[in-house]
N, C-alpha and C positions, 0 to 999 in steps of 0.2 A: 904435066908435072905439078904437083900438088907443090903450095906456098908453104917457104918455111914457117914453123909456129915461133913467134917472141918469146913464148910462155914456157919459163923451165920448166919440163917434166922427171919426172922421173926417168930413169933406162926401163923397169921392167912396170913400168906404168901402175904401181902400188908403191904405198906407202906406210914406211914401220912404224914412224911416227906422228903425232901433232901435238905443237907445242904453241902454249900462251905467246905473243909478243913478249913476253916481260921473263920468258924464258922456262917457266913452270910448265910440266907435263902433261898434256892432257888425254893422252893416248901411247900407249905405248904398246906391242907385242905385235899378235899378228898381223899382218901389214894387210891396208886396206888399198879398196881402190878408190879416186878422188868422189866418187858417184858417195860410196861408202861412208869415208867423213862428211860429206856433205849430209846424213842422214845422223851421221854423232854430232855433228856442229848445232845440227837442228832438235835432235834429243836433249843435248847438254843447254839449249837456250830452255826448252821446255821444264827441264831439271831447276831451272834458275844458278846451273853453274856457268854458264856462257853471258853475256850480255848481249840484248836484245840490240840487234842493226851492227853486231859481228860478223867477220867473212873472214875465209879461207885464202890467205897465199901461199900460192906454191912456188917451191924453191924445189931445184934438184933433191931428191931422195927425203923431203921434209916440206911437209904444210903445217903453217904458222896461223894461227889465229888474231886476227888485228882488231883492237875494239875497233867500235863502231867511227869514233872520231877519227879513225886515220885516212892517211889518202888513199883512195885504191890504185891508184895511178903510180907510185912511188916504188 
């Protein structure tokens, strides 16, 4: 029997949106899967629309973008 996961996922394991911490939209439409943003998180750092040593939280049905200064932990 496989260990339950901490980590909220999604139900169908994609996601419609990603949104800045501070609430602004960074992605919105067709829904990705977390592999996927991990690849916009890493475009938009390139773009210099992201800040550099930004990550991805996932939350039920919504990944948040946390600057760099936050906890990953939290």
């Amino acid at each position: 029997m496989a260990p339950e996961s901490t980590t909220p996922e999604s139900s169908t394991g994609v996601y419609p949106e990603i949104r800045f911490a501070d609430g602004r939209v960074f992605h919105r439409g067709d829904p990705v899967t977390l592999a996927d943003a991990q690849i916009l998180l890493n475009d938009g750092i390139a773009d210099g629309v992201v800040e550099v040593g930004s990550f991805l939280r996932v939350e039920p049905d919504l990944l948040i973008i946390e600057p760099p200064e936050a906890d990953p932990g939290a």
